[in-house]
C-alpha positions in Angstrom: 0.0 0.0 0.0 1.7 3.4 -0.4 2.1 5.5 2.6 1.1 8.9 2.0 3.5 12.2 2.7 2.6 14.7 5.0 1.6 17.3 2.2 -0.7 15.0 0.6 -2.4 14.3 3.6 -2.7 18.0 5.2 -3.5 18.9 1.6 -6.3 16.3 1.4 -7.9 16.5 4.7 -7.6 20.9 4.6 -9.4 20.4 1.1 -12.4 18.3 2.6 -12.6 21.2 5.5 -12.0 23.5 2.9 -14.7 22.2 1.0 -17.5 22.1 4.2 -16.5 25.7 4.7 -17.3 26.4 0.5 -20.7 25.2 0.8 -21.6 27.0 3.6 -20.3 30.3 2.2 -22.5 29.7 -0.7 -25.6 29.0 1.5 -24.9 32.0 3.6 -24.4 33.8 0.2 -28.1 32.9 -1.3 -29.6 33.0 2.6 -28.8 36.7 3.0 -29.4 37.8 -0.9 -32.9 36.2 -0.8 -34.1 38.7 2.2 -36.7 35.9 3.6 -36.6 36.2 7.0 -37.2 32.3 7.9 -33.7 31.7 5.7 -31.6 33.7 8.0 -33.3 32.1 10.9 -31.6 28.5 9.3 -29.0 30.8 8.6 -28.2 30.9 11.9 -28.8 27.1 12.7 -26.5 26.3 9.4 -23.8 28.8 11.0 -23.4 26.9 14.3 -23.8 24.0 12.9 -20.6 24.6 10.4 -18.3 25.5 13.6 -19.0 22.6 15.2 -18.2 20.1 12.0 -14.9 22.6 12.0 -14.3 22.3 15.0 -14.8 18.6 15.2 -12.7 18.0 11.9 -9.7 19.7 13.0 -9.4 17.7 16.3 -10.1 14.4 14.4 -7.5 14.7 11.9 -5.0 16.1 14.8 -5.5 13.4 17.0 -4.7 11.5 13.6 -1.4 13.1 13.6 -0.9 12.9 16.8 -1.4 9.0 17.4 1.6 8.8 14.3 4.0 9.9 17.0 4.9 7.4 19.7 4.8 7.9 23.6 8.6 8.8 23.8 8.6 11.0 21.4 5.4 13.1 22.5 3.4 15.7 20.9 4.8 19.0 21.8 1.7 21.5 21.4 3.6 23.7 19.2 3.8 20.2 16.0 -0.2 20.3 17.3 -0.9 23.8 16.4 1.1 23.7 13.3 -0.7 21.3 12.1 -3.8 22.8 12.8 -2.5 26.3 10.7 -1.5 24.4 8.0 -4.8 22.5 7.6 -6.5 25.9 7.6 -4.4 27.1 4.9 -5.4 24.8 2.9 -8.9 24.8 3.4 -8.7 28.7 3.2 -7.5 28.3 -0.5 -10.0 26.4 -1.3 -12.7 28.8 0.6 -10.9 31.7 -1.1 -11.2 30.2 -4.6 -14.4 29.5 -4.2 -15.9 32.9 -3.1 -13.9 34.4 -5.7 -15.0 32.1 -8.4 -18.4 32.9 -6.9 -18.7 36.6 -6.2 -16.5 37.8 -9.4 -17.7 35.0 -11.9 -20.9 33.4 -11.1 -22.6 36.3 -9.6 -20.5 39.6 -10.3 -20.2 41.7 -7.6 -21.7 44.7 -8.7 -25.0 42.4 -9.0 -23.6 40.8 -5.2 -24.4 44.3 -3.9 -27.5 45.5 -5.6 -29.0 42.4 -4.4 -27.3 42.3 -0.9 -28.7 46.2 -0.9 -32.3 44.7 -2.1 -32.4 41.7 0.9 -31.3 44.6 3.5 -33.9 46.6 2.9 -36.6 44.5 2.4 -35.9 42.9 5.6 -35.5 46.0 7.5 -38.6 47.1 6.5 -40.6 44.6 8.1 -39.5 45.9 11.1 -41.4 49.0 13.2 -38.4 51.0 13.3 -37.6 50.7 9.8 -38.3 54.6 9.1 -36.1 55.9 11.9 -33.3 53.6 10.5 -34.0 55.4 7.0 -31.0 57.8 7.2 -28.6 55.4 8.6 -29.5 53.2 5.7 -29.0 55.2 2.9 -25.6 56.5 4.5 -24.4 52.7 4.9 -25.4 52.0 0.7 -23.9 55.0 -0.3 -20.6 53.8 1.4 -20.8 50.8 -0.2 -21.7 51.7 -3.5 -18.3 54.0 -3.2 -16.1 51.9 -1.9 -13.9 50.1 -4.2 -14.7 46.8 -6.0 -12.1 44.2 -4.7 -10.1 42.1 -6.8 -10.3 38.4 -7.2 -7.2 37.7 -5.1 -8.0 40.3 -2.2 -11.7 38.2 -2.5 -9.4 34.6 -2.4 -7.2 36.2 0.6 -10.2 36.9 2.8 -11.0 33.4 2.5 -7.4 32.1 3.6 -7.1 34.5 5.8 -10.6 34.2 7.4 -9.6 30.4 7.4 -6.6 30.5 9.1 -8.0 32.8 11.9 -10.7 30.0 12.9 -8.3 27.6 12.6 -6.1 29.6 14.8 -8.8 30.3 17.6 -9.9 26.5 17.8 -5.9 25.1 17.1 -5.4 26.4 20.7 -7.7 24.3 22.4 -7.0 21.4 19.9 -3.3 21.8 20.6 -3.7 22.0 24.2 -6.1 18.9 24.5 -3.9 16.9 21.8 -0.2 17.8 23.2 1.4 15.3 25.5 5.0 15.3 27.1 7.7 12.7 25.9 7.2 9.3 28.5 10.8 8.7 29.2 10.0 5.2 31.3 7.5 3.3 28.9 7.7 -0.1 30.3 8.7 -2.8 27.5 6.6 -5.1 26.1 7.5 -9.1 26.4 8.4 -10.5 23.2 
């Protein structure tokens, strides 16, 4: 059987994260551009529900790489958190990629914030105070309307980066749970 390398497998098991975290983007995406209310209440659900899967991935395949090394050796926290970063890199390029492919290809983003604009509004104005918030509104599309249109890779950056901050928050509990010091007296087994 061939053993895989260390790349391939980081690569492999960032790009199945990477992948969850695509799908939710693009759920979140059509949930907030549709301006139903009952969609951002599942938005919500969806949201909690996708930190948790993170969450849980990231510790399963650590505690993978962490059973490789044996009791002598250890698991120093710092190989743990490493390993956590690098997953999240990888799953950020693939997050990236796929908002950019999204929001610049699919959808354009001049058309992402006319109907971003749209949703806002017509959800705001279901509610009572929507005429006080009137001013404040139209100063918050103006800005947005004015500021400038990113490009593709500043759009694919966000995603690593937005990535690789998550992975960063939960890698210090999953480095801390998974780390272990080196057992210098491991009894021997009988042969």
């Amino acid at each position: 059987m061939e053993q895989k390398t260390f790349w391939s497998t980081a690569a492999t098991q960032g790009g199945v994260i990477g992948l969850v975290l695509a799908a939710s983007m693009w759920f979140e995406t059509y949930a907030s551009l549709s301006g139903r209310t009952g969609l951002m209440g599942l938005m919500l659900v969806e949201w909690i529900a996708v930190v948790v899967l993170h969450y849980w991935l990231l510790n399963r395949y650590t505690k993978q790489y962490a059973a490789q090394f044996p009791a002598e050796e250890g698991f120093p926290f710092f190989r743990g958190y490493g390993y956590v970063l690098i997953l999240s890199a990888f799953a950020g390029v693939i997050l990236g990629l796929a908002q950019a492919v999204y929001l610049h290809g699919v959808m354009g983003y001049g058309a992402y914030l006319e109907q971003y604009a749209a949703s806002l509004k017509q959800i705001l104005s279901q509610s009572p105070a929507s005429s006080q918030m009137e001013p404040m509104l139209k100063q918050m599309f103006a800005q947005l309307e004015a500021a400038p249109v990113p490009s593709v890779l500043q759009t694919a950056w966000n995603g690593v980066t937005g990535s690789i901050l998550f992975g960063g928050l939960f890698g210090l509990i999953i480095a801390g749970v998974r780390s272990r010091r080196p057992e210098l007296f491991t009894p021997k087994s009988e042969e």
